[in-house]
C-alpha positions in Angstrom: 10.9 19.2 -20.0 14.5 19.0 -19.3 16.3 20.5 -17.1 18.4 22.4 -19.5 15.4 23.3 -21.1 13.5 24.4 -18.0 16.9 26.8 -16.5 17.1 28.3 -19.9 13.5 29.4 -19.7 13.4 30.6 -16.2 16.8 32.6 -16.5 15.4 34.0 -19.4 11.7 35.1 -17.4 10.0 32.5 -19.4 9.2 31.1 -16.5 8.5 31.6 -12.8 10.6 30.2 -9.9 7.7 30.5 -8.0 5.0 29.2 -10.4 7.4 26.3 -10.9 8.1 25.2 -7.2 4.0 25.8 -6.9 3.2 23.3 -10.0 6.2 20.7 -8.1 4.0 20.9 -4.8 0.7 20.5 -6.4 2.3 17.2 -8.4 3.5 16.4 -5.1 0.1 16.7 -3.4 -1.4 14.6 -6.1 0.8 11.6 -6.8 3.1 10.6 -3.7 0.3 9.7 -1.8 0.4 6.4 -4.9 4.3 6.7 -4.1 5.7 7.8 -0.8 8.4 9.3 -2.4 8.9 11.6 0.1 10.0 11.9 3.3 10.0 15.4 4.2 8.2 18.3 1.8 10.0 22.2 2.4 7.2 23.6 1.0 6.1 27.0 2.6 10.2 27.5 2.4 10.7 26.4 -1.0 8.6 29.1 -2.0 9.7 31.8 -0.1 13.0 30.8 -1.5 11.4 30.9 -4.8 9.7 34.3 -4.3 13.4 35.6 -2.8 15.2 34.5 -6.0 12.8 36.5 -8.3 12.8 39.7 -6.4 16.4 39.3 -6.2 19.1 40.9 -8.7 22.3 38.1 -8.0 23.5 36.3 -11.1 21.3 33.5 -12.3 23.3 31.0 -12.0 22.6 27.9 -14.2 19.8 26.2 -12.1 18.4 29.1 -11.1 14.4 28.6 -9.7 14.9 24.9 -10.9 12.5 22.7 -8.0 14.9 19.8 -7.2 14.7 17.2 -4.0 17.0 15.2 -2.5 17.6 12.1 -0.7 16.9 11.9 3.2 20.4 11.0 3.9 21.1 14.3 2.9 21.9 17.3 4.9 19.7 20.2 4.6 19.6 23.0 7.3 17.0 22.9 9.4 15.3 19.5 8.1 15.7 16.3 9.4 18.0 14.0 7.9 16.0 10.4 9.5 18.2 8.2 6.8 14.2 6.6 6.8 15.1 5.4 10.3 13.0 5.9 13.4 16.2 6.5 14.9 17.3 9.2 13.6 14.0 11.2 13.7 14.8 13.9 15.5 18.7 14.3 13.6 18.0 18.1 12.8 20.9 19.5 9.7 22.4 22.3 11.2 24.0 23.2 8.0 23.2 21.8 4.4 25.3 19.0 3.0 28.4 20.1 0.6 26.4 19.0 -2.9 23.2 20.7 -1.7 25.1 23.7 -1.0 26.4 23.5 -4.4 23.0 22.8 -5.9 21.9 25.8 -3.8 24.3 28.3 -5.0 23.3 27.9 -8.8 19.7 28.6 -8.0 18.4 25.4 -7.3 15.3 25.5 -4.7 15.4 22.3 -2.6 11.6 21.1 -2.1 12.3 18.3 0.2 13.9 15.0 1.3 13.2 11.6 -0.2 12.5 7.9 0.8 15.1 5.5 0.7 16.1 1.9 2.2 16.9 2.6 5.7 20.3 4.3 6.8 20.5 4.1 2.7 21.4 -0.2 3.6 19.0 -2.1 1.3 18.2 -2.7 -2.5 14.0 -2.2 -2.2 13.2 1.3 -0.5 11.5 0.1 2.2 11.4 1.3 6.3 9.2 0.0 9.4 9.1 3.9 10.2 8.4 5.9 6.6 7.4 2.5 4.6 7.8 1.6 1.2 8.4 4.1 -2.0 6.5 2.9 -5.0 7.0 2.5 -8.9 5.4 4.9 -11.0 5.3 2.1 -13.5 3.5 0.5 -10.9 3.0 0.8 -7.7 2.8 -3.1 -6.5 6.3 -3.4 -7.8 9.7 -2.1 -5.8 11.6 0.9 -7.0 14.6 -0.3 -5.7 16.9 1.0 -3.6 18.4 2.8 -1.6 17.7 5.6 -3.6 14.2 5.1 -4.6 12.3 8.1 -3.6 14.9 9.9 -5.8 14.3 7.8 -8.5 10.5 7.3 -8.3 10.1 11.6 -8.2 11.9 11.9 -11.5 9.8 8.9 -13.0 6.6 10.6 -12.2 7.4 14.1 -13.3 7.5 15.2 -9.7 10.9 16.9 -10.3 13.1 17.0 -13.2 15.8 16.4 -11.1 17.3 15.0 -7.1 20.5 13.3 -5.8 21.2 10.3 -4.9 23.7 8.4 -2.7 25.3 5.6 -4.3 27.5 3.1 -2.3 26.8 -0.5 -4.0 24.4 0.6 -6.5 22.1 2.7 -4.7 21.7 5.5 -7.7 21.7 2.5 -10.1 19.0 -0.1 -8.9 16.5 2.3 -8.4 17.3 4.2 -11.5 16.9 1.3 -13.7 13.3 -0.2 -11.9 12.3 3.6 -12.5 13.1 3.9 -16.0 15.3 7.1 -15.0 19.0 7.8 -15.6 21.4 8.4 -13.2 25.5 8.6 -12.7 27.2 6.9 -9.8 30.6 9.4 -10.1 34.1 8.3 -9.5 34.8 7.9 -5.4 36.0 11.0 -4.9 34.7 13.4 -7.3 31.8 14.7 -5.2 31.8 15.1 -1.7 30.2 13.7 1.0 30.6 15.8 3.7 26.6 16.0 5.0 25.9 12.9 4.1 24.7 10.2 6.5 27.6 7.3 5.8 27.1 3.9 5.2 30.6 2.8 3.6 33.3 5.7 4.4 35.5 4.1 1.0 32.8 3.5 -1.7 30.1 5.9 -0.5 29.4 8.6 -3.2 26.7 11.4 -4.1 25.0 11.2 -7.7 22.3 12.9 -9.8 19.1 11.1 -11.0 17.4 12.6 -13.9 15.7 11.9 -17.1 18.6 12.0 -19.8 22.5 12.2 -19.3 22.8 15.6 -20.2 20.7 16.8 -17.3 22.8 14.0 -15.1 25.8 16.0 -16.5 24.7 19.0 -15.7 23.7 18.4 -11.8 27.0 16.4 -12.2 28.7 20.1 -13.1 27.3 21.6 -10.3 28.2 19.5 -7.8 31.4 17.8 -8.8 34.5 19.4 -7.7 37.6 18.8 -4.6 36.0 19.7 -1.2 38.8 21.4 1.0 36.5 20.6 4.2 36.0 16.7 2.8 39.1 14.4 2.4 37.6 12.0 1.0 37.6 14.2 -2.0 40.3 14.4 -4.4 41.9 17.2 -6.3 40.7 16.4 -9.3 40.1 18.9 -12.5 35.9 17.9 -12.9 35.4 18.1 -16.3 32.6 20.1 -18.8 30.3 17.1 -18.0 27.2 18.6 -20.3 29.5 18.8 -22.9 30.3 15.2 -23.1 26.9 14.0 -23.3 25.6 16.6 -26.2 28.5 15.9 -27.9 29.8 12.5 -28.2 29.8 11.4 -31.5 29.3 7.3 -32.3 32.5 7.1 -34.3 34.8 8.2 -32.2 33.9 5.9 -29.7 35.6 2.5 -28.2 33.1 0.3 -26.5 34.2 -3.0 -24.4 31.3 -5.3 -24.4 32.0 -7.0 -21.0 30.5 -10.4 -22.1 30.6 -12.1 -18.8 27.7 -10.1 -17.4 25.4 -10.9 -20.3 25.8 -14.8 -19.0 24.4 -16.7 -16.2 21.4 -15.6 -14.2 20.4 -12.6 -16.8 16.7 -13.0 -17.6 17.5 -13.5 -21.3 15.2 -10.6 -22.3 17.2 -8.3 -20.7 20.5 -9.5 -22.2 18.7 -9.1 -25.5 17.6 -5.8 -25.3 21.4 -4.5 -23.7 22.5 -6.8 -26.9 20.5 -4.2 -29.4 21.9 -1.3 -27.5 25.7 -2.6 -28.8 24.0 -2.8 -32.1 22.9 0.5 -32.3 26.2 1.9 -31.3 27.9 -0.3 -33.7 25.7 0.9 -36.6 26.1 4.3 -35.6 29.9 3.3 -35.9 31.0 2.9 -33.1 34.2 0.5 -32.7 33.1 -1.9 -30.1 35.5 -4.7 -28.7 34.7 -7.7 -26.2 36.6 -7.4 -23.0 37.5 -9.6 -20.1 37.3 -8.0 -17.0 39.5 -10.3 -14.3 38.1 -11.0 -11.2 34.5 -9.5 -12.1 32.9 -12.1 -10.7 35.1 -11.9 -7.4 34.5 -8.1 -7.2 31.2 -7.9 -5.4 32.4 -10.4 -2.5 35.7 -8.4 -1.7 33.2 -5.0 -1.7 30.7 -6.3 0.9 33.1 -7.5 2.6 34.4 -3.5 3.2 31.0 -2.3 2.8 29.7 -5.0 6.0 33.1 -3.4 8.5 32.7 -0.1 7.2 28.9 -0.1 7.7 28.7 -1.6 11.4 31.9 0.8 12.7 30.0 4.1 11.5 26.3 2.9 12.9 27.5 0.6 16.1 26.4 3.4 18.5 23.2 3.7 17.2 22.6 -0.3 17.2 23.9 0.0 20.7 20.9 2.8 21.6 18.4 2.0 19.4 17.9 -1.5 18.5 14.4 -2.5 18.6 13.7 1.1 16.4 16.3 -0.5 13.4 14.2 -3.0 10.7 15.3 -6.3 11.1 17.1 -6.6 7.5 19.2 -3.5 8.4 19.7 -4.6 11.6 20.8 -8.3 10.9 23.4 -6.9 7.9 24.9 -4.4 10.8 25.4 -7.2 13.0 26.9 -9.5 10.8 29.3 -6.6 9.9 30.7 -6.9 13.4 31.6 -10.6 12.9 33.7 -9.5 9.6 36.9 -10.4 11.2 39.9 -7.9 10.6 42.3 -10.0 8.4 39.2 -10.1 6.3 38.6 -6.6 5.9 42.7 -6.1 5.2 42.6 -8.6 2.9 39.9 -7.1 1.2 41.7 -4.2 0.7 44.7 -6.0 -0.8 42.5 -7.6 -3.0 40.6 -4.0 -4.2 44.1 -2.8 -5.0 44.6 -6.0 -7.4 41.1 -6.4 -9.1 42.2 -2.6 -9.7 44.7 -2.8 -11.5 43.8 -5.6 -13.9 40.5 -3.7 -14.8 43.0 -0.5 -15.3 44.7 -2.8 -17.8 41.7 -4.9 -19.2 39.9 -1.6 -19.8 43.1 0.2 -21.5 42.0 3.4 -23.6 38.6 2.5 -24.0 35.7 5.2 -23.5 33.9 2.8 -21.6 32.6 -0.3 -21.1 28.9 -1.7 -21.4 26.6 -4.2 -19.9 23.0 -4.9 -18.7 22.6 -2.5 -15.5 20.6 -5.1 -13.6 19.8 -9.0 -14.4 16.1 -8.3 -13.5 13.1 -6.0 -13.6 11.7 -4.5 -10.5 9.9 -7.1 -8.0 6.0 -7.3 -7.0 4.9 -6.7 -3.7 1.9 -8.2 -2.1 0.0 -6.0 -0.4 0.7 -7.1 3.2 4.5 -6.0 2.1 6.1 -9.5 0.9 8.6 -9.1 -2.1 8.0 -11.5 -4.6 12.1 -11.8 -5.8 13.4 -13.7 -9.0 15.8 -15.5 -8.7 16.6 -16.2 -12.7 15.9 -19.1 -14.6 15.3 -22.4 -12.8 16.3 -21.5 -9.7 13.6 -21.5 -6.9 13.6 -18.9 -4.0 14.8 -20.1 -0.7 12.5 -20.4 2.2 12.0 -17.3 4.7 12.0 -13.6 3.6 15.5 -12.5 4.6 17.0 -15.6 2.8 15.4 -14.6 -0.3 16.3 -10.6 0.0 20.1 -11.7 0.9 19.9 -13.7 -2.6 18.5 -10.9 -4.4 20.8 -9.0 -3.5 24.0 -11.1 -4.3 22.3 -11.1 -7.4 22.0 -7.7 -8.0 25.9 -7.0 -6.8 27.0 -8.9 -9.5 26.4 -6.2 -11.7 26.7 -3.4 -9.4 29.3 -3.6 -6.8 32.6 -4.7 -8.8 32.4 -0.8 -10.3 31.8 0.5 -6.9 34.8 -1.6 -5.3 36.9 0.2 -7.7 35.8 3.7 -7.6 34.5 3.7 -11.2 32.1 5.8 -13.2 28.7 4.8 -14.1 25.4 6.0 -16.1 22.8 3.6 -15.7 19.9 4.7 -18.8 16.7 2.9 -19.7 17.0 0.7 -22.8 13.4 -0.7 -23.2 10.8 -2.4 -21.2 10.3 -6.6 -20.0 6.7 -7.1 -19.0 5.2 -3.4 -19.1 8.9 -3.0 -16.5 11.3 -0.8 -17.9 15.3 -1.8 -18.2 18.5 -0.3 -18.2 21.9 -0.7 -20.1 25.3 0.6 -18.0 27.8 2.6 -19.3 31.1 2.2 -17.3 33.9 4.8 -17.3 37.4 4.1 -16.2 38.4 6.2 -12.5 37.6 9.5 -13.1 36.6 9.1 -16.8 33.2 10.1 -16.6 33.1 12.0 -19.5 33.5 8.9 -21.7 30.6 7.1 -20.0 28.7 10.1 -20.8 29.3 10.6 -24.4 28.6 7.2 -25.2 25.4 7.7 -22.5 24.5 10.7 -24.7 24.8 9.1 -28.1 23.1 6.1 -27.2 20.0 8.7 -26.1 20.4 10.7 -29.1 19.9 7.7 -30.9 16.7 6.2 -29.3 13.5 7.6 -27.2 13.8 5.2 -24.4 14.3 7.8 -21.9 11.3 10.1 -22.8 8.6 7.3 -22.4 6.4 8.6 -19.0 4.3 6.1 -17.0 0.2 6.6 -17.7 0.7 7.8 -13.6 2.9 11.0 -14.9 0.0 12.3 -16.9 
């Protein structure tokens, strides 16, 4: 059920709050056991909460009783928010994070906190201290990361809805391995305050869901200028649901960005994002290639600032707690302190540039569209070795970190150019490669999510790939 769906009927005492947060912990009980999905579960709370809101007569605001989670980077009073570190284990919320506050006052019950990469710095999910989240397409593959407990829940029917934190494609890696939907928003446009940081200038908040609408929706909710966050801006956040119930194919202008369907894409992948452009065309929308300049440059100059940014905010806690740190997290946060400073200015030079030519390539378009990912989600062997692919012909390098640094370049291609800029982007399923579902990417210009999200919504309204379930949903 959607979430629309699901608040409509529980505003209207169709439904239970508290029959709904009990089903949630019972699908809990049963299936992350198979997924570590979560970190932390709220549930004697969630349904006191639950029981509080029905006996209650306050306005039922539009997720009102709805059982949502969210990621454990997070801040939600009272819980620990570990960032799946063993570092931060006993990092207690004092108060909850400005989005789950928001979540909170439209009637959203919180049931927990979910797995991610640690200190949200990796593209797998995985953590020496909380281990690995699983697929629910299957669970010897990765769900990606960072934001894979979020992802993997809303997979496997756990919840209909969490957040996620998105800094160089955390909300869309995961998403697409999981066969879920998700929105990175515009930098800016949700706040961060309560959030454990990883990138202070490209970290954002995000809803993972089944469907764009329901993205929208969360995105409602928790969009919106922060007076106690400056990283927020005064922005006027749009009627988000809207958009995605309503865009209409013809009125649409689609740039096919035709440089990302080249290279290392597993060519089944740039097939199926291919049929995606045809079904919109059919449907009538105009659709127009584009050349982005400096794409393929865009991912360097944003881990270039992601690297500084990342080893200023967490150089006290490498300081104190080094041999608690995994080593892939902890090798990326030293290298960061070796990114010299004329390279981090030039950096941001250079953002300010590939800026303004996308600005201009992109022009009045409603978006722009590509393949989220160039592959499906890895295997993992049972003693925890990722088994990465490296595209056609080319071999893995020797040693583990080697081969997860590759991957990850890899994976920035697509991902990290849109964050560098502070773009918009749904990430939706579009089919499946070996039993694996994939995802097609629907790029907004700044602060133009509502044209990602119409052409999101069409493109749903026109196909069924986001209702398929994997056999582990029931």
């Amino acid at each position: 059920m959607s979430i629309a769906s699901l608040a409509a009927e529980l505003r209207s005492g169709e439904r239970s709050p508290v029959a709904e947060v009990a089903a949630a912990l019972g699908r809990i009980a049963a299936l992350d056991p198979q997924l570590n999905a979560f970190i932390s579960v709220r549930g004697e709370e969630a349904l006191a909460e639950a029981a509080a809101l029905e006996a209650g007569v306050a306005a039922r605001g539009p997720l009102w009783g709805v059982p949502v989670a969210v990621k454990d980077v997070l801040d939600v009073a009272g819980v620990p928010t570990t960032g799946a570190s063993a570092a931060l284990r006993g990092n207690i919320a004092r108060c909850d994070a400005t989005a789950v506050a928001r979540l909170r006052a439209a009637g959203a019950i919180v049931l927990g906190k979910l797995n991610t990469h640690e200190l949200a710095y990796g593209p797998l999910t995985t953590s020496a201290a909380f281990g690995r989240a699983c697929n629910p397409w299957d669970p010897g593959r990765a769900t990606g990361g960072s934001s894979g407990g979020s992802a993997a829940a809303v997979a496997a029917d756990i919840v209909t809805g969490t957040l996620g934190t998105d800094t160089a494609g955390s909300i869309r890696i995961p998403t697409a391995f999981c066969g879920v939907t998700g929105i990175r928003p515009s930098t800016g446009l949700v706040s961060t305050r309560g959030m454990l940081p990883l990138s202070w200038s490209v970290d954002t908040v995000g809803p993972i869901a089944r469907s764009a609408e329901d993205c929208a929706l969360l995105l409602d909710v928790v969009a919106g200028h922060d007076p106690g966050d400056p990283s927020t801006l005064p922005v006027a956040a749009g009627d988000y649901q809207e958009a995605a119930r309503s865009g209409d194919p013809r009125q649409l202008r689609i740039g096919v960005v035709d440089s990302l369907f080249e290279g290392d894409l597993d060519p089944r992948l740039a097939a199926a994002v291919r049929e995606v452009v045809a079904v919109l065309r059919e449907a009538g929308a105009t659709i127009v290639p584009v050349t982005m300049p400096l794409v393929e440059r865009a991912g360097l100059v944003q881990q270039t600032l992601q690297f500084g940014e990342a080893s200023a905010i967490h150089r006290d806690l490498l300081r104190a707690h080094y041999d608690e740190l995994g080593a892939d997290v902890r090798g990326r946060l030293l290298a960061g302190l070796f990114v010299p400073a004329t390279a981090y200015a030039t950096a941001l030079r250079v953002r300010t540039l590939i800026a303004d030519g996308f600005r201009a390539a992109a022009g009045s378009l409603d978006c722009l569209i590509q393949p989220t990912l160039p592959a499906i989600a890895p295997r993992v062997a049972p003693g925890g070795a990722v088994e990465f692919d490296f595209g056609p012909g080319v071999a893995p390098p020797p040693g583990a970190a080697a081969a997860e640094s590759l991957f990850r370049q890899r994976l920035m291609r697509y991902t990290a150019p849109w964050s560098l800029v502070g773009w918009p982007v749904v990430s939706a399923p579009c089919g499946f490669v070996d039993g694996m579902p994939i995802s097609v990417a629907f790029v907004g210009r700044r602060f133009g999510e509502a044209g990602a999200l119409r052409a999101a919504g069409a493109f749903q309204r026109l196909t069924d790939w986001h209702e398929r379930r994997p056999p582990l949903a029931g």
